[in-house]
N, C-alpha and C positions, 0 to 999 in steps of 0.2 A: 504494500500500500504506500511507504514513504517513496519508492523509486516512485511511482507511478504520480505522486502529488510532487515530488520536485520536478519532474519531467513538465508538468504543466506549470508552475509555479516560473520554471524556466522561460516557456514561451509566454505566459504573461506578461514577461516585464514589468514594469513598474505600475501594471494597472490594478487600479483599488479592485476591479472586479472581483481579481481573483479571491482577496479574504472575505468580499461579501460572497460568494456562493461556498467558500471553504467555512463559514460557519451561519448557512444559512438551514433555514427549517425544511422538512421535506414538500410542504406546498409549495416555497419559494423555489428550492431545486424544479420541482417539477413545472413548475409556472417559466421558467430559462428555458426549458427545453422547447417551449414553443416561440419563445420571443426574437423577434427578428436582427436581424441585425448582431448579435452575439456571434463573437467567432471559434471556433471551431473547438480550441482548446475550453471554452469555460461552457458549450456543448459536450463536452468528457467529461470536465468535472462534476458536472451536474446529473449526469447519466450513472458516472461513476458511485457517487458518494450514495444516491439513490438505490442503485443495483444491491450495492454491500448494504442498504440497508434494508435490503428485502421488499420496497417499492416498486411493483410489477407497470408502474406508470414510465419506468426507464425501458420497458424491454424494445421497444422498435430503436428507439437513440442507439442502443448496446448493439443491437444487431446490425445497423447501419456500420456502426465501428470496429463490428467483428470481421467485416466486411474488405476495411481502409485499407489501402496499397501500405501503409506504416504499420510493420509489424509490434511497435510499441504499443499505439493504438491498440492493434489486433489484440494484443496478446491482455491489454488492461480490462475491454470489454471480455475476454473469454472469462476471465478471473469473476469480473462482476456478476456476466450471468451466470457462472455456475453457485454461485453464493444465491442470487435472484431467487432460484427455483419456480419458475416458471415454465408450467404444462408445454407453453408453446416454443422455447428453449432447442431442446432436440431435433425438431422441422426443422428449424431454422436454421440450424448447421449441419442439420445432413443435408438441405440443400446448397449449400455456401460448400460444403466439403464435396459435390458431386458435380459440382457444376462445371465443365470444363473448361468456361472460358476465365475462369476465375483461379484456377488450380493453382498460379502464382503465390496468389493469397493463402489458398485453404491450409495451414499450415496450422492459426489456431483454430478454425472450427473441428478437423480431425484430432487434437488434442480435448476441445471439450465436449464432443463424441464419448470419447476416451472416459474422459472425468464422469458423464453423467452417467454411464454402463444404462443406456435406455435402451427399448427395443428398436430404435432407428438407426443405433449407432453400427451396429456388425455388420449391418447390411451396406449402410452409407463405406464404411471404413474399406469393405471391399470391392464396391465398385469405383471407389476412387484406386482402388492398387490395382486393381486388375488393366487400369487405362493406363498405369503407369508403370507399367512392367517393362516396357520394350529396353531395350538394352543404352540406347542414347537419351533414352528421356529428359531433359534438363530439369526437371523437378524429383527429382530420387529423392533431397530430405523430406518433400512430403509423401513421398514411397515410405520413408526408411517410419514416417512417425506414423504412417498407418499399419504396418506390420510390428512396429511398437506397440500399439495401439490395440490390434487385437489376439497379441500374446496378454496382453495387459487383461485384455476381457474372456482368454482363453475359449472361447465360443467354437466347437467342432466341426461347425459349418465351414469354418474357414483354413483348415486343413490341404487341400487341395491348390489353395491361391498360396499358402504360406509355403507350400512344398516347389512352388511355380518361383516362388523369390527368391529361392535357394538359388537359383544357376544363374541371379542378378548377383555381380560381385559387391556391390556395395549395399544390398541386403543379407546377403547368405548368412553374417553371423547374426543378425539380429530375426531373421526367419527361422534359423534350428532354434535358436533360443524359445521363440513362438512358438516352433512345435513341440519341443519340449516341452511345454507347461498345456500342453492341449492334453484332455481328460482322454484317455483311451477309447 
């Protein structure tokens, strides 16, 4: 949480915004997130500080920023919605993790896949690997965290795609590892 507020605190600058939404109440957070003209950074923090606090009024803000080409971003909203807990959460990053014009990005949605072990995740987790198997792919770390990903969730289903990562060299040790932890 402190990375994540000096990160923003940084792009702030000297603007008073920042400590009024750093100890504003949850209407006032959530009353920012639609107001115009605010930029970008004190749209995080407001989504952010909402998210951790269990405010399901942050979940489209978070998922927009689950979204952001800036993995910083990415990675603050994955954090917030898995604290959130919101039903609608899991959609919303197996589509962001499947989507292939996006795959650049999906790096944290298949991590909070990962985190929520929901019924969307195993499935999402493998059809993102299975497009990303070919031998040149330029995105292998989001290869390598969905075969993290679903050793993590150990799921049987996915046996066969983890057995297929083995002959990727820069999966191979993290797919035995996978299949080792797969239930007989």
């Amino acid at each position: 949480m402190n990375d994540v507020l000096e990160r923003l605190r940084a792009e702030a600058g000297p603007s008073p915004e920042y400590e009024v939404l750093l100890t504003a109440a949850p209407d006032g957070l959530a009353a920012s997130l639609t107001s115009a003209g605010l930029p970008l950074w004190a749209r995080e923090l407001a989504a952010y500080r909402l998210g951790l606090a269990g405010d399901r009024r942050a979940f489209e803000s978070l998922v927009l920023l689950l979204n952001h080409r800036d993995p910083a971003r990415c990675a603050a909203a994955a954090e917030a919605l898995a604290v959130l807990d919101d039903p609608r959460t899991a959609r919303a990053a197996a589509a962001l993790a499947t989507n292939s014009l996006r795959t650049a990005y999906a790096m944290q949605p298949v991590r909070l896949l990962t985190a929520l072990r929901a019924p969307e995740s195993v499935p999402a987790l493998m059809a993102t690997l299975s497009r990303l198997l070919s031998p040149h792919d330029p995105y292998w770390r989001v290869a390598l965290a969905c075969v993290e990903g679903l050793g993590a969730l150990a799921d049987p289903r996915a046996r066969e795609l983890l057995t297929r990562a083995q002959s990727h060299p820069r999966l191979a040790v993290a797919a035995t590892a996978a299949l080792r932890g797969l239930p007989a």
